[in-house]
C-alpha positions in Angstrom: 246.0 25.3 17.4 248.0 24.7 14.1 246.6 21.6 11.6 247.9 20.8 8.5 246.7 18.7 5.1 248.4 16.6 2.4 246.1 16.0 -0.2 246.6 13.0 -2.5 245.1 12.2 -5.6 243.0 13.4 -8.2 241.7 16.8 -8.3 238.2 15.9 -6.8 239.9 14.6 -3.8 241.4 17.9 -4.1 238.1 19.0 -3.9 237.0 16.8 -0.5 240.5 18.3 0.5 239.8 22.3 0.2 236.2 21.5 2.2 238.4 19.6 5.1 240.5 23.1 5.1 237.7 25.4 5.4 235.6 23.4 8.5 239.1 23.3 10.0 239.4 26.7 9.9 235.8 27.3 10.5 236.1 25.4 13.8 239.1 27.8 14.5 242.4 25.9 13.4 245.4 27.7 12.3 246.0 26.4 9.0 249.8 25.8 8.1 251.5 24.4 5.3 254.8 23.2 7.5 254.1 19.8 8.9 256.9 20.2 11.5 254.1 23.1 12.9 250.9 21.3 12.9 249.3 19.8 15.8 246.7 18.0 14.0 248.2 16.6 10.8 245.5 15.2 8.3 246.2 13.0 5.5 243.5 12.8 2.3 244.1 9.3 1.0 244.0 7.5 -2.3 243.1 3.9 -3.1 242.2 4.3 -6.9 245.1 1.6 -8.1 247.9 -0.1 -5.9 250.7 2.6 -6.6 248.5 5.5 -5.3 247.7 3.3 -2.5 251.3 2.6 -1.2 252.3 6.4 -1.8 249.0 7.1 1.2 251.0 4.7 3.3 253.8 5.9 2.8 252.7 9.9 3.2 250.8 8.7 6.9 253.8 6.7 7.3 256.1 10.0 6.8 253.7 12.4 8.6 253.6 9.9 11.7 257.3 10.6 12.7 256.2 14.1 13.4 254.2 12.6 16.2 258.1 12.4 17.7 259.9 14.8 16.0 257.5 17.9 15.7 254.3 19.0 17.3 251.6 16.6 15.9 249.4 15.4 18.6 246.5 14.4 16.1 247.0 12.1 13.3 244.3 11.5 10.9 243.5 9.5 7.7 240.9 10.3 5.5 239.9 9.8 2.0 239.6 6.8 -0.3 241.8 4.3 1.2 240.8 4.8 4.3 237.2 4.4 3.2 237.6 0.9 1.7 240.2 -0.5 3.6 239.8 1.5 7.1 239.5 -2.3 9.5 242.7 -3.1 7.7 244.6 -0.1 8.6 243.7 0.0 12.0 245.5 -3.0 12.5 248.3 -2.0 10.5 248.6 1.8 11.3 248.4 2.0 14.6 249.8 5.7 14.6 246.8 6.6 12.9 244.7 8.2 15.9 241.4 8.5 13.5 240.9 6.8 10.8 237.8 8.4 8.7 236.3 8.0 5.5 234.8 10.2 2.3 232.3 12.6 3.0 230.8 14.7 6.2 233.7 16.9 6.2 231.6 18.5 9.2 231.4 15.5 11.0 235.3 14.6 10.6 236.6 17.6 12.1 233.7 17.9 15.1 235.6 14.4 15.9 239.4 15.7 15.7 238.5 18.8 17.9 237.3 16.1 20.6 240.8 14.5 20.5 242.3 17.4 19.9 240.6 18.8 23.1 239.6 22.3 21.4 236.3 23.5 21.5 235.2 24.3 18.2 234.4 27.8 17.0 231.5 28.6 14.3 232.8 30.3 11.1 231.6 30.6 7.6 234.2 29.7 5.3 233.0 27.8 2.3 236.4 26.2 1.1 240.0 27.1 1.1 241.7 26.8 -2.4 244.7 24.8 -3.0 245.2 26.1 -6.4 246.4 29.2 -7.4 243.9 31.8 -6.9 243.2 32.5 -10.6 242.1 28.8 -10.9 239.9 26.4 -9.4 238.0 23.2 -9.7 234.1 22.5 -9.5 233.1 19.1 -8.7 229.5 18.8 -9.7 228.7 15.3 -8.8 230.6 12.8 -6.4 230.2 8.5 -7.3 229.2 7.0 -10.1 227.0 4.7 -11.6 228.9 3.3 -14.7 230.0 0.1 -12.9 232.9 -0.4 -15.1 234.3 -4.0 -13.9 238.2 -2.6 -13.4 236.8 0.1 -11.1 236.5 0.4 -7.7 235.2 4.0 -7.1 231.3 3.1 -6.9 232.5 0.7 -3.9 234.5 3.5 -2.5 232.4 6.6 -2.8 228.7 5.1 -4.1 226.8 5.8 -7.0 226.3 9.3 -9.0 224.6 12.1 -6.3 224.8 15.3 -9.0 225.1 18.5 -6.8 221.4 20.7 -7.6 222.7 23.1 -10.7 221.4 26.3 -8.5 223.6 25.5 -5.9 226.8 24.7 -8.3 226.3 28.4 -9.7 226.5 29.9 -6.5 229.1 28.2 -5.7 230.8 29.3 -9.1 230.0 33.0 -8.8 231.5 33.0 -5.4 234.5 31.8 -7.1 234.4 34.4 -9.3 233.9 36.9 -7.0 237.1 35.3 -5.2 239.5 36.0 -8.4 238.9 32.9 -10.4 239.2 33.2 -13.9 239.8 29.6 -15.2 237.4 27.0 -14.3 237.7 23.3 -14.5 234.5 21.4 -14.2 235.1 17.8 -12.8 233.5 14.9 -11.4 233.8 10.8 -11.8 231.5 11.3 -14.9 231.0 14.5 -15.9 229.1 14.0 -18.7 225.7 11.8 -17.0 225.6 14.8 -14.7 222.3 15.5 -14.1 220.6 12.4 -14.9 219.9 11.3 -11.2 217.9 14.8 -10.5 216.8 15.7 -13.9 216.0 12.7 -15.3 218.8 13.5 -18.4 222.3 14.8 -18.4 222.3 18.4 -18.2 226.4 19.1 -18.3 225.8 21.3 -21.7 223.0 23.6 -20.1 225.2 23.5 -16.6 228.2 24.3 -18.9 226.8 27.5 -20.7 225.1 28.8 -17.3 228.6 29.0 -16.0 229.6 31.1 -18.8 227.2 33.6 -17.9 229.1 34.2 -14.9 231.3 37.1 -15.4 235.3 37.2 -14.4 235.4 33.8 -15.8 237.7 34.0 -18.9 238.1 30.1 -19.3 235.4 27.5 -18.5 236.7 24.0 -19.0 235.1 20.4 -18.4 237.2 17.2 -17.4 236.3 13.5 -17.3 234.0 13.1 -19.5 232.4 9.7 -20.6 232.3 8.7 -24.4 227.9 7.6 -24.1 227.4 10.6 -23.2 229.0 12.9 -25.0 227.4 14.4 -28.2 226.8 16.8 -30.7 225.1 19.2 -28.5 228.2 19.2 -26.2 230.8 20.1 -28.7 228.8 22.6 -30.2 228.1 24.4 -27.3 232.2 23.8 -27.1 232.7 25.3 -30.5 230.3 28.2 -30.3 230.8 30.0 -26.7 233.4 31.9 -26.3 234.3 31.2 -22.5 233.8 27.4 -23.2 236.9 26.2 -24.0 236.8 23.4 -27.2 238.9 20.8 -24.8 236.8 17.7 -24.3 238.8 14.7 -22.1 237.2 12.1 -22.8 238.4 8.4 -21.6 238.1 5.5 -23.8 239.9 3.0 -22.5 239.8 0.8 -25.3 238.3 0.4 -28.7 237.9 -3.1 -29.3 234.0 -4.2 -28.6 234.9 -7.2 -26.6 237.2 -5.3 -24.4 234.7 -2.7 -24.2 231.6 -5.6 -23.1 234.4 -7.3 -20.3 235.2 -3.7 -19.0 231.2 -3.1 -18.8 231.6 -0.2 -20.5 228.8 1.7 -22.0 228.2 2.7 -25.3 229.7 1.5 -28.5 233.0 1.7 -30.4 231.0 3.6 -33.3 230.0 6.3 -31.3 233.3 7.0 -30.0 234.7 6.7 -34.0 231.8 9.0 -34.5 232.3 11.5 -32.0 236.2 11.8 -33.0 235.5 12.0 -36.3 233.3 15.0 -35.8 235.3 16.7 -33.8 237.9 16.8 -36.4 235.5 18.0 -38.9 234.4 20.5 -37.1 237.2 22.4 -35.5 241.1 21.5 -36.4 242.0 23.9 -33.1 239.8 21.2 -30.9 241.7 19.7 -28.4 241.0 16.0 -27.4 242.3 14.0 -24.5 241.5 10.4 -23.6 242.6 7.5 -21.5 243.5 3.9 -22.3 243.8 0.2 -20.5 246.9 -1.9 -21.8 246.3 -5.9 -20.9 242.7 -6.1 -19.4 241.6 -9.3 -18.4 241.4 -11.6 -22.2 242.7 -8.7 -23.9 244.5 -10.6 -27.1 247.2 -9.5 -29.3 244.3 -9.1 -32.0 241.8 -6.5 -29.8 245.5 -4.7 -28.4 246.5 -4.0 -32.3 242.7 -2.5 -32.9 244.1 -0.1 -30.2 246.6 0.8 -31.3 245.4 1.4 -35.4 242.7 3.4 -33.8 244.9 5.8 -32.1 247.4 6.0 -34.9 244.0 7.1 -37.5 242.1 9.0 -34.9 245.3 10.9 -33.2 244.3 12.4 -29.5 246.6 15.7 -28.9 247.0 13.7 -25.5 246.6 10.5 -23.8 247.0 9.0 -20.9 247.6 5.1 -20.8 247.6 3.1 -17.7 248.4 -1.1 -17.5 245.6 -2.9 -15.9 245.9 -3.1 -12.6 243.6 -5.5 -10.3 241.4 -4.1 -7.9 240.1 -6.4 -4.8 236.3 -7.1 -5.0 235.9 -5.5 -8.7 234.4 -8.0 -11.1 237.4 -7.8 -13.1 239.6 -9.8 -10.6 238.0 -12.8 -11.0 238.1 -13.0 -14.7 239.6 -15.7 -16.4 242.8 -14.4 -18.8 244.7 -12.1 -16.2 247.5 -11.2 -18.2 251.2 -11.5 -17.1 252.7 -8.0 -15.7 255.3 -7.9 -19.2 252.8 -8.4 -21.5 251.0 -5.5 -20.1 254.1 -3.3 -19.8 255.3 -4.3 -23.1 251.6 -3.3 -24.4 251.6 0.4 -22.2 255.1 1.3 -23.6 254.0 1.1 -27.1 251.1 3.0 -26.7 252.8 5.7 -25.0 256.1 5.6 -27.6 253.6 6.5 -30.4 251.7 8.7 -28.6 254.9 10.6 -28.0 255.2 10.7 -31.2 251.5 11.9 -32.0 251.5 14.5 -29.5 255.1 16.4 -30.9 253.2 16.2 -34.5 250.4 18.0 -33.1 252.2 20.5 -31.2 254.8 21.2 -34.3 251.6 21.9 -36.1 251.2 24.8 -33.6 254.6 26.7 -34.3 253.7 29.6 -36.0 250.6 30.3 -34.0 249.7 32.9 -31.6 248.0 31.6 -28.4 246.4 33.3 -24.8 248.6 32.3 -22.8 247.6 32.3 -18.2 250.2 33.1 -16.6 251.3 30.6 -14.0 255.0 32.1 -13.2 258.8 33.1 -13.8 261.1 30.5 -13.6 264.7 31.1 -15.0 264.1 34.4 -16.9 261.4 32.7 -19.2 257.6 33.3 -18.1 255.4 30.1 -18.4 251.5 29.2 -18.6 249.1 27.3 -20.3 246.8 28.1 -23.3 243.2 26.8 -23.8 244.8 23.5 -25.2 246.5 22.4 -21.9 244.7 21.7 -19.0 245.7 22.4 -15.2 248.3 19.4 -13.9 247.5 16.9 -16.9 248.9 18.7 -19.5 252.3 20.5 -20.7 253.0 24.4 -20.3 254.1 27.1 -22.3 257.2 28.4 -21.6 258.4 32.2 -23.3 260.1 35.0 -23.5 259.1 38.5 -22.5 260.5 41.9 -22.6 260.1 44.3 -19.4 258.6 43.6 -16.6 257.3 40.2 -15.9 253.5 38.8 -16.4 251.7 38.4 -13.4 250.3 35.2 -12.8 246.9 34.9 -13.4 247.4 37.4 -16.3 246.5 36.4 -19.8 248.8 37.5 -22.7 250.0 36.9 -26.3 252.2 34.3 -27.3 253.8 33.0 -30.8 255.2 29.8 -30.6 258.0 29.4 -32.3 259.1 25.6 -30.8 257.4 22.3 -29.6 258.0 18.9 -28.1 256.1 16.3 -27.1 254.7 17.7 -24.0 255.3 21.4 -23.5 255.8 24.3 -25.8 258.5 27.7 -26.2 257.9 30.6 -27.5 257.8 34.4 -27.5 255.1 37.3 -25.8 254.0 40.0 -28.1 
């Protein structure tokens, strides 16, 4: 029996989504990319904010006609939405024939093998990548305990359960045994992990134990969370080799009274501080944040702080999002809800001198020769990311080469010799 997955989201839903894949095949499911093949077609939800909610619907909505026009006897929600809003959608999406929520994977697909009328089979397959084989993801912790008062993940997938180091490593060298070479460390706060079994984070020590690992060329670490991010961490970024000096690290906002309504821990200072080290340390450091346009109160006075502080601290990227409100998130009931233009208006001006920030950054970088991983060919011009772009959030690197084509999952030479905003060109040597 054929089942399919679309997998929605961020890349630790990918995650949940590449476990779903490997009890599926465990319990002896064909797997197939082709929805118009599958008999069991599974759909890994997400509810972070209202757009990525109405793209789920839409995606079961879209995978329900095959229940007519293809094969699918078995359709099946899972994943954030469904977690948080599952009564509602059983009212609403009645083609859904299980609706299931985050976690025991094992459990999920014991239940669509009883409606799918398949005795399950007992294999040993860990997890089944989604991402090219030369790269993959590592989610050491699922929840989160920060409470931030926009946010709806801790009512969605609970507070911070770090994943035991020893068993992340084995996990790791079996993905390096596998033909991983790049690997992005992720989770909802990367930077606490640890704190819940060792009684302080420990995302440094995790970090350079990973290194140890050989085949890994690249070890990289998303989502981290300003509090918690220090010295130690950046040094061990600077100094190892296989660590590479990227640090993501969400702000949100700079203003302290923004900061206290979004809950958010830790003070402006220390995120000045930590910036300004970085720079001081390492002009090749690479630094990526996010920011909220129009929280809740947020006056014309606290939204100008913003943007001063990104024009004198200058992030090589940035992602900006306008507030959006979340039901049953403290922030929903606060008083000064902003009209929908003034946060638009707010979000487009961040994101018009970012653009400008980010092709400054990147002009800085013609010149330069760079490692380059080869991700692919694509209209006689090889492409693939340096160190300094992360897999799905950032640009590429686009260049020429002479002979026979890079491989992907390759690592080679590269001069840039042209930048925009977003993605770079150059040439292999």
């Amino acid at each position: 029996m054929k089942a399919g997955l679309v997998s929605l989201g961020c890349s630790k839903n990918r995650v949940d989504s590449e476990y779903i894949l490997a009890e599926l095949a465990n319990a002896g499911f064909e797997l197939t990319p082709e929805p118009a093949e599958a008999e069991v077609i599974l759909i890994n939800t997400c509810g972070f904010i209202t757009p990525a909610k109405e793209e789920s619907i839409n995606s079961i909505l879209e995978m329900a006609a095959y229940k007519e026009n293809g094969k699918c006897r078995v359709l099946v929600g899972t994943g954030c939405l469904t977690e948080r809003y599952s009564r509602e959608l059983a009212q609403e999406l009645p083609e859904l024939d299980l609706i299931w929520g985050v976690g025991d994977h094992k459990g999920l697909v014991r239940r669509i093998c009883q409606l799918a009328g398949l005795t399950p089979e007992e294999g040993c397959c860990p997890r089944v990548l989604t991402t090219p084989p030369y790269t993959a993801y590592l989610r050491i912790a699922d929840g989160c305990d920060n409470r931030c008062t926009y946010c709806a993940i801790p009512l969605i997938r609970g507070p911070r359960r770090s994943v035991p180091m020893e068993e992340l490593l084995a996990e790791a060298e079996r993905l390096a045994a596998s033909g991983v070479v790049e690997l992005t460390v992720i989770a909802q706060d990367t930077s606490a992990y640890g704190s819940d079994l060792y009684g302080k984070p420990m995302l440094r020590e995790l970090l350079l134990a990973l290194c140890k690992i050989d085949g890994f060329h690249w070890v990289r670490v998303l989502y981290t969370y300003p509090n918690t991010v220090d010295e130690a961490l950046v040094g061990a970024m600077i100094a190892e080799p296989k660590l590479v000096p990227y640090l993501d690290m969400p702000i949100q906002h700079i203003a302290p009274e923004a900061l206290r309504r979004m809950n958010r821990h830790g003070t402006a200072e220390h995120i000045r501080h930590m910036v300004d080290y970085i720079r001081s340390k390492s002009e090749d450091f690479i630094l990526r944040t996010t920011v909220i346009t129009g929280f809740p109160g947020e006056t014309e006075e606290e939204f100008g702080r913003l943007a001063e502080f990104l024009r004198t601290h200058p992030f090589d990227r940035l992602g900006a999002f306008a507030y959006s409100i979340e039901e049953n998130t403290p922030a929903a009931e606060m008083p000064g809800q902003l009209d929908e233009e003034t946060k638009q208006r707010r979000l487009d001006a961040v994101m018009q001198a970012q653009r400008a920030i980010s092709l400054s950054r990147n002009q800085a970088r013609v010149g330069r020769d760079y490692e380059v991983l080869v991700e692919g060919v694509e209209g006689g011009m090889a492409y693939g990311r340096s160190y300094a772009e992360a897999p799905e959030v950032d640009g590429s690197i686009r260049f020429h080469f002479n002979g026979e084509a890079p491989a992907p999952g390759s690592f080679v030479q590269v001069r840039i010799t042209k930048a925009g905003p977003y993605d770079l060109w150059g040439e292999m040597f």
